[in-house]
N, C-alpha and C positions, 0 to 999 in steps of 0.2 A: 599288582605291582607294588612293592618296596619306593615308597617317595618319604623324603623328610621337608622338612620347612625349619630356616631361619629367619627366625623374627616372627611373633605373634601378636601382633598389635593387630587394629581394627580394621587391617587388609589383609595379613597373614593369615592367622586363626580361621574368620569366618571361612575361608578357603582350604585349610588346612580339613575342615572340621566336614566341609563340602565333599570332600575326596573321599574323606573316611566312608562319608555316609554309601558312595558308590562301591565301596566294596574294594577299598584299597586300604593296603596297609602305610598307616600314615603314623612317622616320628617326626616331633615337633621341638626345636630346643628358642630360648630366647633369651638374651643376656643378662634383662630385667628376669629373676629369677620366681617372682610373685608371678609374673601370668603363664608357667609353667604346672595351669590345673585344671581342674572343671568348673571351680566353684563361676556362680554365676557375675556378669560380668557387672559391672555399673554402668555401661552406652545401652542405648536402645540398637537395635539390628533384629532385622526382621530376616524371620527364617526363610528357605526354599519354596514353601508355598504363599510365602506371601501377607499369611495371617499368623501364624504361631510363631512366638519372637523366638531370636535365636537361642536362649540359653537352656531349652529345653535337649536342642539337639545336638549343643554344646556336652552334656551332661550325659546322654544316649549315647553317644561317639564313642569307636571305638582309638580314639584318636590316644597316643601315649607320646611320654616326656621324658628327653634324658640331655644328657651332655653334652656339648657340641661333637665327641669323637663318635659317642654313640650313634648317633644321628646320620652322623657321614658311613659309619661303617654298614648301617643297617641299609641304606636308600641306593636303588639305582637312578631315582631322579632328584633333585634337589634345588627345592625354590628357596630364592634369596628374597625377603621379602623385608628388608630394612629401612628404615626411612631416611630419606634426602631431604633434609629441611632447610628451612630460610630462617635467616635470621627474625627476630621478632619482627621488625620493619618492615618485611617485606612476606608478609605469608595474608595482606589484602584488609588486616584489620585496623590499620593506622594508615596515616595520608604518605603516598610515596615521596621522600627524601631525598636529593641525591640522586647519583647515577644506580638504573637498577644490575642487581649481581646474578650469579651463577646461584644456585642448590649448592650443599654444604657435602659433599661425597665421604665427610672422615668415617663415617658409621660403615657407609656400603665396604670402603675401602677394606678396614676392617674384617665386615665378612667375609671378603675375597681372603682377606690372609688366613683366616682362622683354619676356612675350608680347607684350603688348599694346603694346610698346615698338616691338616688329620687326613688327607684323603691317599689312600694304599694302593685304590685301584683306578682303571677309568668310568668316568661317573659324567651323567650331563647335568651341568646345573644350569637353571632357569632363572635369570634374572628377571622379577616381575617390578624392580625396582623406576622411580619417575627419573629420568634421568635426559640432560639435552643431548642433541647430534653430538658424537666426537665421544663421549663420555667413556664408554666403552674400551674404544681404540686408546683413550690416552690412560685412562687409571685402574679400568679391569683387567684389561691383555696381558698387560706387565706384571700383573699378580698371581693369575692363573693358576700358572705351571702347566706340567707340558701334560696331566691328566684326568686335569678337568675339559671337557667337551660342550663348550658353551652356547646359550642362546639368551636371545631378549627377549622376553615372552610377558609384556605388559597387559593389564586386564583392564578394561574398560566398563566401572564400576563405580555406584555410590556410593558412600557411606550409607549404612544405615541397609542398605538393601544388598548388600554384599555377598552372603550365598546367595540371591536369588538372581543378580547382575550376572556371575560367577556359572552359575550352570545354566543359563539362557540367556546367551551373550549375543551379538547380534551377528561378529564373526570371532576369528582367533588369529592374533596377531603374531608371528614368529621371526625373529629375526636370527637369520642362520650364518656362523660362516663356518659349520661343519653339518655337511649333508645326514652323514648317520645319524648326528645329536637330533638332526630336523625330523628325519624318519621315523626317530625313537616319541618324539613328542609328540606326532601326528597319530602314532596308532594308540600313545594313551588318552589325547585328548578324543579319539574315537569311540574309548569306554564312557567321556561325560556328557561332552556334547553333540550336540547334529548341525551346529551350526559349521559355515564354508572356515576352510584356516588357511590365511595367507601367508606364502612364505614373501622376504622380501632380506635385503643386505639389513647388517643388525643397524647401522646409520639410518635407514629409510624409516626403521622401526622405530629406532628412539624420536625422532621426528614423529611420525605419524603418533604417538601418543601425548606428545606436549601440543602437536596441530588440534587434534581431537576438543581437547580440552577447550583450548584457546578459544578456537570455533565457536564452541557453545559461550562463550563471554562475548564473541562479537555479535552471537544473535540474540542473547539480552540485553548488551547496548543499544542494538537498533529499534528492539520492542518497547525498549523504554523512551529511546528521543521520542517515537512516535505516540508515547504514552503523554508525555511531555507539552506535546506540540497538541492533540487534545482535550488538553490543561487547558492551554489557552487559547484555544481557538473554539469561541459560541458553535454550539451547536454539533461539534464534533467529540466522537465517542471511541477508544481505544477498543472498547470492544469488539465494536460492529468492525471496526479497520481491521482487525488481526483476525478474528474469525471468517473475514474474508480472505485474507494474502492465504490464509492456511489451508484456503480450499485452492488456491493455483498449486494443483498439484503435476502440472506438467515443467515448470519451470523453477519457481523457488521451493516446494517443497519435493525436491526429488535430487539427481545427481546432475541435471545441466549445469552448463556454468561452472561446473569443478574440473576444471581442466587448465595447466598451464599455457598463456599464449602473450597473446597482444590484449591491450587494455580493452574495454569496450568500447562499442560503439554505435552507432544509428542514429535515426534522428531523434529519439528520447532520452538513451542513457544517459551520455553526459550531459547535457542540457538540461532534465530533468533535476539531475543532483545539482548542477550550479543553482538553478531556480529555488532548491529546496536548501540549500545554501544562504540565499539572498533572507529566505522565509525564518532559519534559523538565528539572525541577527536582526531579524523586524522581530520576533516576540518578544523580547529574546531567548533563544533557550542556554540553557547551563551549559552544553557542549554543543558545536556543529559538528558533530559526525558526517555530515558531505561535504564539508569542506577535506576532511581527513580522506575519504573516498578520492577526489579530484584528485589529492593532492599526493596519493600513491600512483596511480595510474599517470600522472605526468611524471612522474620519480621513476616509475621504471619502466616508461616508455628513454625516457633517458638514459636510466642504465641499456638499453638496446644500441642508443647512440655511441654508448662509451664502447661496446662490443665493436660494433662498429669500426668505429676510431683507432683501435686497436693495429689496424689492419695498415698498413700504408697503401693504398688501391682507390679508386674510385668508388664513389659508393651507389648501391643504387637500392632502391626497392620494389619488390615482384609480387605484384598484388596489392591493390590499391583500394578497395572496395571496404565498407565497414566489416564484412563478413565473406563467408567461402561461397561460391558460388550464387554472387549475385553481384550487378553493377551498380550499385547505391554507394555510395562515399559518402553520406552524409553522416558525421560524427565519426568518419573513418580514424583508428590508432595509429594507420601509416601514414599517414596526410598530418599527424601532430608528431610525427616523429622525423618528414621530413623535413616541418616547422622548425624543430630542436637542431636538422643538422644544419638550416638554412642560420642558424641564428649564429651558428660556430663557422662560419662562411663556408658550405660547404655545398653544394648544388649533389642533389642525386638523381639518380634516373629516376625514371618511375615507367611501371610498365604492368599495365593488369590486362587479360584478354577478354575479361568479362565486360569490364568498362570499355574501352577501346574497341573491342569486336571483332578484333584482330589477332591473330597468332604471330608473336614474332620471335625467330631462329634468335637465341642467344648465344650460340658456339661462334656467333661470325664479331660477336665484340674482341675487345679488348678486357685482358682480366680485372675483375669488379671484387667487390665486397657484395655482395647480395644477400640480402634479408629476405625473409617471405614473409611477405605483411599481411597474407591473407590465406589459407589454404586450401586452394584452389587444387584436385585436381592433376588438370593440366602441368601442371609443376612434375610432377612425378616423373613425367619420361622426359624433361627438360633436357637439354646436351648444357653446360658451361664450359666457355674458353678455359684452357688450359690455367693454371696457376692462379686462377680467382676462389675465392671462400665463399661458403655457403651457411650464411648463419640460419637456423629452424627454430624459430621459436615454437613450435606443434610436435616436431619430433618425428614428422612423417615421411621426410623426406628417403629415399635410397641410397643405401649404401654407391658414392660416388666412385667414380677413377683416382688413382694413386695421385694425380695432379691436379687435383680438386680437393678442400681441404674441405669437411662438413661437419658445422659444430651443432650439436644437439642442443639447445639451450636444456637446461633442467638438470643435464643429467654432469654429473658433477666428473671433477677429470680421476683418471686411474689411480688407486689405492697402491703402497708399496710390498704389498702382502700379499 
Protein backbone atom coordinates (compact mmCIF):
# COMPACT_ATOMS: atom_id res chain seq x y z
CA UNK A 1 0.00 0.00 0.00
CA UNK A 2 0.95 3.69 -1.05
CA UNK A 3 1.08 5.55 2.81
CA UNK A 4 2.90 8.82 3.41
CA UNK A 5 3.63 10.50 6.78
CA UNK A 6 3.51 14.25 7.99
CA UNK A 7 5.78 14.95 10.39
CA UNK A 8 9.10 12.97 11.18
CA UNK A 9 10.02 13.67 14.56
CA UNK A 10 10.60 10.95 17.19
CA UNK A 11 6.89 9.36 16.70
CA UNK A 12 6.62 9.97 12.93
CA UNK A 13 9.81 8.50 11.55
CA UNK A 14 10.27 5.57 13.86
CA UNK A 15 6.75 4.50 12.32
CA UNK A 16 7.10 5.68 9.11
CA UNK A 17 10.45 3.65 8.89
CA UNK A 18 8.32 0.61 10.61
CA UNK A 19 5.86 0.35 7.68
CA UNK A 20 8.55 0.41 5.19
CA UNK A 21 10.22 -2.37 6.76
CA UNK A 22 6.63 -4.38 6.27
CA UNK A 23 6.76 -4.04 2.69
CA UNK A 24 5.02 -0.82 2.14
CA UNK A 25 5.66 1.88 0.13
CA UNK A 26 6.23 4.74 2.36
CA UNK A 27 6.59 8.73 1.42
CA UNK A 28 7.55 10.81 4.17
CA UNK A 29 7.58 14.95 4.01
CA UNK A 30 8.29 17.15 7.20
CA UNK A 31 8.40 20.91 7.58
CA UNK A 32 11.81 20.93 9.35
CA UNK A 33 13.32 20.22 6.12
CA UNK A 34 16.90 18.67 7.98
CA UNK A 35 14.97 15.42 9.11
CA UNK A 36 13.99 14.77 5.46
CA UNK A 37 17.09 11.89 5.30
CA UNK A 38 18.63 8.82 6.39
CA UNK A 39 21.67 10.18 7.98
CA UNK A 40 21.60 8.78 11.53
CA UNK A 41 19.63 10.40 14.12
CA UNK A 42 21.10 12.06 17.47
CA UNK A 43 17.99 10.32 20.22
CA UNK A 44 18.72 6.94 21.03
CA UNK A 45 15.45 4.59 19.74
CA UNK A 46 15.80 1.08 19.87
CA UNK A 47 14.95 -0.81 16.82
CA UNK A 48 11.93 -3.65 16.32
CA UNK A 49 13.77 -6.31 17.92
CA UNK A 50 14.59 -4.72 20.65
CA UNK A 51 18.49 -4.85 20.67
CA UNK A 52 19.69 -3.18 17.28
CA UNK A 53 19.22 0.67 17.67
CA UNK A 54 17.20 2.30 15.35
CA UNK A 55 19.39 3.98 13.00
CA UNK A 56 20.53 1.11 11.35
CA UNK A 57 17.07 0.23 9.94
CA UNK A 58 16.53 3.91 9.56
CA UNK A 59 19.47 3.72 6.95
CA UNK A 60 18.16 0.10 5.27
CA UNK A 61 14.55 1.47 4.69
CA UNK A 62 13.30 1.78 1.78
CA UNK A 63 11.45 4.79 3.14
CA UNK A 64 11.68 8.19 0.62
CA UNK A 65 11.18 12.08 0.96
CA UNK A 66 9.47 14.72 -0.91
CA UNK A 67 7.14 17.68 -0.87
CA UNK A 68 4.19 18.02 0.86
CA UNK A 69 2.19 17.70 -2.68
CA UNK A 70 4.25 14.88 -3.47
CA UNK A 71 3.43 12.93 -0.51
CA UNK A 72 -0.36 13.59 -0.75
CA UNK A 73 -0.27 12.65 -4.48
CA UNK A 74 1.58 9.40 -3.95
CA UNK A 75 -0.36 7.84 -0.68
CA UNK A 76 -3.71 6.29 -0.43
CA UNK A 77 -3.19 6.49 3.40
CA UNK A 78 -1.87 9.33 5.21
CA UNK A 79 -0.61 9.89 8.91
CA UNK A 80 -0.52 13.08 10.44
CA UNK A 81 1.94 12.69 12.83
CA UNK A 82 2.61 16.52 14.26
CA UNK A 83 3.14 17.63 17.40
CA UNK A 84 0.71 19.24 19.98
CA UNK A 85 2.84 20.96 22.47
CA UNK A 86 2.60 22.76 25.74
CA UNK A 87 3.84 25.72 26.48
CA UNK A 88 7.30 25.39 28.35
CA UNK A 89 5.30 25.66 31.82
CA UNK A 90 3.41 22.91 31.41
CA UNK A 91 5.17 19.95 29.55
CA UNK A 92 5.92 18.63 33.67
CA UNK A 93 9.48 20.14 33.95
CA UNK A 94 8.83 23.24 36.07
CA UNK A 95 6.41 23.52 39.22
CA UNK A 96 2.64 24.02 37.78
CA UNK A 97 1.74 27.89 37.74
CA UNK A 98 -1.65 28.97 37.34
CA UNK A 99 -4.56 27.52 35.89
CA UNK A 100 -3.66 24.46 33.75
CA UNK A 101 -4.34 24.95 29.68
CA UNK A 102 -5.24 22.95 26.50
CA UNK A 103 -2.25 21.52 23.81
CA UNK A 104 -1.20 24.18 21.41
CA UNK A 105 -3.12 22.62 17.92
CA UNK A 106 -1.43 25.69 15.49
CA UNK A 107 0.94 22.98 14.03
CA UNK A 108 -1.75 20.10 13.64
CA UNK A 109 -3.97 22.94 12.42
CA UNK A 110 -1.70 23.64 9.86
CA UNK A 111 -1.29 20.06 8.60
CA UNK A 112 -4.91 19.82 8.14
CA UNK A 113 -4.64 22.84 5.65
CA UNK A 114 -1.71 21.97 3.98
CA UNK A 115 -3.18 18.48 3.17
CA UNK A 116 -6.26 19.25 2.27
CA UNK A 117 -4.72 22.06 0.16
CA UNK A 118 -2.75 19.33 -2.20
CA UNK A 119 -5.22 16.53 -1.96
CA UNK A 120 -6.99 15.81 -5.88
CA UNK A 121 -8.50 12.70 -4.72
CA UNK A 122 -10.35 10.81 -1.92
CA UNK A 123 -7.68 9.81 0.61
CA UNK A 124 -7.92 8.48 4.44
CA UNK A 125 -5.82 10.39 6.67
CA UNK A 126 -4.92 9.05 10.03
CA UNK A 127 -4.47 11.38 12.63
CA UNK A 128 -1.91 9.62 15.14
CA UNK A 129 -1.78 13.12 16.70
CA UNK A 130 -2.19 13.60 21.17
CA UNK A 131 -5.05 15.62 21.09
CA UNK A 132 -8.19 16.11 24.08
CA UNK A 133 -12.05 15.10 23.53
CA UNK A 134 -13.64 17.79 21.15
CA UNK A 135 -10.39 18.51 19.30
CA UNK A 136 -11.39 16.98 16.35
CA UNK A 137 -14.92 18.10 16.03
CA UNK A 138 -14.00 21.67 16.62
CA UNK A 139 -10.50 22.35 14.76
CA UNK A 140 -9.93 19.38 12.26
CA UNK A 141 -13.68 18.82 10.75
CA UNK A 142 -13.70 22.43 9.72
CA UNK A 143 -10.49 21.86 7.73
CA UNK A 144 -10.86 18.89 6.06
CA UNK A 145 -12.76 19.26 3.20
CA UNK A 146 -15.18 17.14 1.72
CA UNK A 147 -12.09 14.51 0.58
CA UNK A 148 -10.26 13.75 3.02
CA UNK A 149 -11.78 10.38 4.81
CA UNK A 150 -10.70 10.71 8.40
CA UNK A 151 -9.63 8.77 11.42
CA UNK A 152 -7.93 9.10 14.91
CA UNK A 153 -5.71 6.55 15.05
CA UNK A 154 -3.34 7.24 18.20
CA UNK A 155 -0.39 4.78 19.05
CA UNK A 156 0.36 3.79 22.30
CA UNK A 157 4.17 4.14 22.54
CA UNK A 158 7.43 5.18 24.09
CA UNK A 159 9.92 7.01 23.23
CA UNK A 160 12.81 5.44 22.67
CA UNK A 161 11.10 2.06 21.91
CA UNK A 162 9.00 3.38 19.10
CA UNK A 163 9.26 0.77 16.26
CA UNK A 164 9.09 -1.91 18.78
CA UNK A 165 5.84 -0.26 20.76
CA UNK A 166 4.49 0.45 17.11
CA UNK A 167 4.57 -3.15 15.70
CA UNK A 168 3.55 -5.07 19.10
CA UNK A 169 1.21 -2.86 20.37
CA UNK A 170 -1.13 -4.31 22.89
CA UNK A 171 -4.31 -3.42 20.84
CA UNK A 172 -5.16 -0.60 17.81
CA UNK A 173 -7.08 2.10 18.56
CA UNK A 174 -9.39 3.70 15.64
CA UNK A 175 -11.63 6.25 15.88
CA UNK A 176 -14.07 6.45 12.97
CA UNK A 177 -16.77 8.49 11.84
CA UNK A 178 -16.41 7.08 8.14
CA UNK A 179 -16.94 3.35 7.95
CA UNK A 180 -14.90 2.84 4.72
CA UNK A 181 -11.85 5.01 6.13
CA UNK A 182 -12.29 2.32 9.21
CA UNK A 183 -12.34 -0.65 6.79
CA UNK A 184 -9.43 0.70 4.77
CA UNK A 185 -7.34 0.92 7.98
CA UNK A 186 -8.16 -2.46 9.42
CA UNK A 187 -7.09 -4.49 6.41
CA UNK A 188 -3.77 -2.45 6.47
CA UNK A 189 -3.17 -2.65 10.05
CA UNK A 190 -3.82 -6.56 9.24
CA UNK A 191 -0.47 -6.60 7.11
CA UNK A 192 1.50 -5.22 10.66
CA UNK A 193 -0.03 -6.30 13.26
CA UNK A 194 -1.91 -9.34 15.22
CA UNK A 195 -2.93 -7.52 17.76
CA UNK A 196 -7.26 -6.84 18.51
CA UNK A 197 -8.34 -3.04 16.85
CA UNK A 198 -10.92 -1.29 18.24
CA UNK A 199 -13.24 0.66 16.60
CA UNK A 200 -15.00 3.32 18.74
CA UNK A 201 -16.56 7.43 17.86
CA UNK A 202 -13.24 9.57 17.04
CA UNK A 203 -14.40 11.55 20.89
CA UNK A 204 -14.00 8.06 22.71
CA UNK A 205 -10.62 7.85 20.94
CA UNK A 206 -9.13 11.13 21.60
CA UNK A 207 -10.21 10.29 25.30
CA UNK A 208 -9.14 6.92 25.54
CA UNK A 209 -5.52 8.08 24.65
CA UNK A 210 -4.88 11.20 27.03
CA UNK A 211 -7.02 8.41 29.80
CA UNK A 212 -4.17 5.81 28.95
CA UNK A 213 -1.42 8.06 29.64
CA UNK A 214 -2.82 9.73 32.73
CA UNK A 215 -3.49 6.21 34.24
CA UNK A 216 -0.08 5.30 34.05
CA UNK A 217 0.88 8.83 36.18
CA UNK A 218 -1.89 7.75 38.75
CA UNK A 219 -0.12 4.44 39.12
CA UNK A 220 3.25 5.95 39.85
CA UNK A 221 1.72 8.46 42.27
CA UNK A 222 0.34 5.60 44.23
CA UNK A 223 3.77 3.48 44.01
CA UNK A 224 5.46 6.30 45.20
CA UNK A 225 3.12 7.66 48.28
CA UNK A 226 3.64 4.06 49.19
CA UNK A 227 7.32 4.21 48.50
CA UNK A 228 7.06 7.25 50.89
CA UNK A 229 5.12 5.95 53.71
CA UNK A 230 7.98 3.18 53.87
CA UNK A 231 10.50 5.95 54.25
CA UNK A 232 9.11 6.32 57.28
CA UNK A 233 7.66 3.78 58.72
CA UNK A 234 10.70 1.37 60.80
CA UNK A 235 10.65 -1.75 59.48
CA UNK A 236 8.63 -1.27 56.37
CA UNK A 237 10.09 -2.02 52.86
CA UNK A 238 8.51 -0.67 49.27
CA UNK A 239 9.81 -3.62 47.85
CA UNK A 240 8.32 -6.44 49.45
CA UNK A 241 4.70 -4.07 49.51
CA UNK A 242 4.64 -3.67 45.58
CA UNK A 243 6.02 -7.15 44.61
CA UNK A 244 3.26 -8.26 46.62
CA UNK A 245 0.01 -5.85 45.18
CA UNK A 246 1.60 -7.01 41.73
CA UNK A 247 0.86 -10.55 42.35
CA UNK A 248 -3.13 -9.64 43.09
CA UNK A 249 -3.58 -10.44 39.80
CA UNK A 250 -7.26 -11.09 40.19
CA UNK A 251 -8.29 -7.59 41.22
CA UNK A 252 -5.62 -4.77 40.80
CA UNK A 253 -3.55 -6.10 38.28
CA UNK A 254 -6.14 -7.07 35.86
CA UNK A 255 -9.41 -5.22 34.27
CA UNK A 256 -11.86 -5.26 37.56
CA UNK A 257 -12.72 -2.15 38.79
CA UNK A 258 -12.51 -0.44 35.30
CA UNK A 259 -15.84 0.17 34.90
CA UNK A 260 -17.93 3.33 35.30
CA UNK A 261 -20.62 3.29 38.28
CA UNK A 262 -21.12 4.31 41.71
CA UNK A 263 -18.22 5.11 44.06
CA UNK A 264 -16.88 2.16 46.20
CA UNK A 265 -17.84 0.52 48.80
CA UNK A 266 -17.77 -2.23 51.70
CA UNK A 267 -16.56 -2.42 54.79
CA UNK A 268 -12.88 -1.69 53.78
CA UNK A 269 -12.67 0.61 50.79
CA UNK A 270 -13.65 3.68 52.23
CA UNK A 271 -12.64 3.16 55.60
CA UNK A 272 -9.42 1.83 54.74
CA UNK A 273 -8.37 5.16 52.63
CA UNK A 274 -9.75 7.54 55.39
CA UNK A 275 -7.43 5.35 57.88
CA UNK A 276 -4.80 5.74 55.41
CA UNK A 277 -5.57 9.38 55.26
CA UNK A 278 -5.29 9.84 58.93
CA UNK A 279 -1.61 7.85 58.44
CA UNK A 280 -0.71 10.38 55.72
CA UNK A 281 -0.86 13.46 57.96
CA UNK A 282 0.78 11.42 61.30
CA UNK A 283 4.27 11.00 59.11
CA UNK A 284 3.69 13.26 57.28
CA UNK A 285 3.86 12.53 53.82
CA UNK A 286 4.39 15.17 51.01
CA UNK A 287 0.83 14.53 49.45
CA UNK A 288 -2.21 12.51 50.75
CA UNK A 289 -3.34 10.91 47.72
CA UNK A 290 -6.48 9.27 50.00
CA UNK A 291 -7.58 12.13 50.88
CA UNK A 292 -7.85 13.00 47.02
CA UNK A 293 -9.50 9.35 46.60
CA UNK A 294 -12.33 10.20 49.41
CA UNK A 295 -12.58 13.35 48.09
CA UNK A 296 -13.60 12.33 44.35
CA UNK A 297 -15.76 9.65 45.16
CA UNK A 298 -17.99 12.07 47.52
CA UNK A 299 -17.65 14.71 44.48
CA UNK A 300 -19.26 12.44 42.14
CA UNK A 301 -21.38 10.75 44.21
CA UNK A 302 -22.68 14.27 44.29
CA UNK A 303 -22.71 14.99 40.96
CA UNK A 304 -25.33 11.86 40.97
CA UNK A 305 -27.35 13.99 43.35
CA UNK A 306 -27.12 17.00 40.89
CA UNK A 307 -28.53 14.37 38.22
CA UNK A 308 -30.85 13.89 40.27
CA UNK A 309 -32.06 17.15 41.14
CA UNK A 310 -32.42 17.98 37.77
CA UNK A 311 -35.57 16.15 37.67
CA UNK A 312 -38.61 17.87 39.56
CA UNK A 313 -40.02 14.37 40.96
CA UNK A 314 -39.52 12.57 43.98
CA UNK A 315 -36.43 11.03 44.28
CA UNK A 316 -35.76 7.58 45.24
CA UNK A 317 -32.96 4.98 45.14
CA UNK A 318 -33.10 1.10 43.86
CA UNK A 319 -30.42 -0.82 45.33
CA UNK A 320 -29.08 -0.08 48.42
CA UNK A 321 -26.50 -2.70 49.11
CA UNK A 322 -22.55 -1.80 48.66
CA UNK A 323 -22.49 -4.03 45.56
CA UNK A 324 -24.87 -6.16 43.03
CA UNK A 325 -26.10 -9.03 44.38
CA UNK A 326 -25.50 -9.04 47.80
CA UNK A 327 -27.25 -7.53 51.19
CA UNK A 328 -24.33 -5.82 52.96
CA UNK A 329 -24.62 -1.97 52.93
CA UNK A 330 -21.71 -1.49 54.77
CA UNK A 331 -19.63 1.39 53.05
CA UNK A 332 -22.57 1.37 50.62
CA UNK A 333 -22.15 4.66 47.63
CA UNK A 334 -26.13 4.75 47.86
CA UNK A 335 -26.49 5.28 51.55
CA UNK A 336 -23.66 8.39 51.06
CA UNK A 337 -25.62 9.59 48.41
CA UNK A 338 -28.87 9.49 50.19
CA UNK A 339 -26.73 11.32 53.01
CA UNK A 340 -25.86 14.18 50.06
CA UNK A 341 -29.65 14.31 49.13
CA UNK A 342 -30.77 14.21 52.92
CA UNK A 343 -28.42 17.26 53.49
CA UNK A 344 -30.32 19.30 50.59
CA UNK A 345 -33.63 18.34 52.57
CA UNK A 346 -34.59 16.03 50.45
CA UNK A 347 -35.91 12.37 51.85
CA UNK A 348 -35.61 9.58 49.11
CA UNK A 349 -37.02 6.21 48.99
CA UNK A 350 -34.80 3.57 49.18
CA UNK A 351 -35.58 0.21 48.19
CA UNK A 352 -33.09 -2.96 47.49
CA UNK A 353 -34.57 -6.67 47.40
CA UNK A 354 -31.49 -8.17 48.37
CA UNK A 355 -31.42 -6.31 51.72
CA UNK A 356 -35.09 -6.16 52.46
CA UNK A 357 -35.86 -9.86 50.97
CA UNK A 358 -38.60 -8.62 49.47
CA UNK A 359 -39.84 -7.83 45.89
CA UNK A 360 -41.62 -4.69 45.54
CA UNK A 361 -44.18 -3.79 42.23
CA UNK A 362 -42.85 -0.27 41.36
CA UNK A 363 -45.56 0.54 38.54
CA UNK A 364 -48.11 1.01 41.60
CA UNK A 365 -45.91 4.36 42.72
CA UNK A 366 -46.23 7.56 41.84
CA UNK A 367 -43.65 8.88 39.37
CA UNK A 368 -39.92 9.06 40.90
CA UNK A 369 -36.50 9.91 39.78
CA UNK A 370 -34.93 6.60 40.25
CA UNK A 371 -31.27 5.88 40.40
CA UNK A 372 -29.96 2.43 40.59
CA UNK A 373 -27.44 2.37 43.18
CA UNK A 374 -26.53 -1.10 42.82
CA UNK A 375 -26.96 -3.59 39.89
CA UNK A 376 -28.86 -5.94 40.77
CA UNK A 377 -30.30 -8.11 38.35
CA UNK A 378 -33.69 -7.99 39.33
CA UNK A 379 -33.91 -4.43 38.01
CA UNK A 380 -34.05 -5.51 34.53
CA UNK A 381 -37.70 -6.62 34.02
CA UNK A 382 -38.60 -3.69 36.57
CA UNK A 383 -42.25 -2.13 35.28
CA UNK A 384 -41.87 2.01 36.48
CA UNK A 385 -44.86 4.39 36.80
CA UNK A 386 -45.60 6.15 33.83
CA UNK A 387 -43.59 9.61 33.63
CA UNK A 388 -40.69 8.93 36.21
CA UNK A 389 -36.89 8.84 34.90
CA UNK A 390 -34.42 6.33 35.29
CA UNK A 391 -31.07 7.34 35.94
CA UNK A 392 -28.19 4.00 35.20
CA UNK A 393 -25.19 4.65 36.32
CA UNK A 394 -23.99 0.66 34.89
CA UNK A 395 -25.53 1.29 31.70
CA UNK A 396 -27.47 -2.04 31.92
CA UNK A 397 -30.64 -1.19 32.17
CA UNK A 398 -33.37 -1.81 29.01
CA UNK A 399 -34.32 0.06 26.60
CA UNK A 400 -37.80 1.63 28.59
CA UNK A 401 -41.46 2.64 27.42
CA UNK A 402 -41.79 6.02 25.55
CA UNK A 403 -43.04 7.33 29.06
CA UNK A 404 -40.34 6.40 30.84
CA UNK A 405 -37.37 8.57 30.40
CA UNK A 406 -33.78 6.32 30.82
CA UNK A 407 -30.51 8.18 31.17
CA UNK A 408 -27.35 6.15 30.53
CA UNK A 409 -25.00 7.89 32.85
CA UNK A 410 -21.59 7.87 30.71
CA UNK A 411 -22.81 8.02 27.64
CA UNK A 412 -22.67 11.62 26.52
CA UNK A 413 -26.05 13.24 24.76
CA UNK A 414 -26.48 13.09 20.63
CA UNK A 415 -23.70 14.67 18.32
CA UNK A 416 -25.30 17.29 15.54
CA UNK A 417 -23.68 15.32 12.74
Amino acid sequence: MRVGFVGLGKLGLPCAVAIALKGHDVMGYDIARELMNKDPRPYRETGPDGHEPFNPYLERSTIRFGLMEDVIAHSEIIFIAVQTPHDARYEGVTRLRGQPVDFDYRYLMEAIRSVAAFVKRGVVVSLISTVLPGTVRRYVRPLKGPKIRLCYNPFFIAMGTTMRDFLDPEFVLLGVDDDDAAAEMESFYATIVSAPIYRMSIESAELTKVAYNSYIGMKIAYANTLMEICHKMPGANVEEVMQALKKAYRRLISTDYLDGGMGDGGGCHPRDNIAMSWLARELPLSHDLFENVMAARENQTEWLADLMCEHDLPKAIIGYSFKAETNLTAGSPALLLRAILEERGIQAFLYDPHVEGSYRDLSNMKPHVFLIGAKHPEFLDAKFPPGSVIIDPWRYMPSQPKNVRLIRVGIGPPTDD
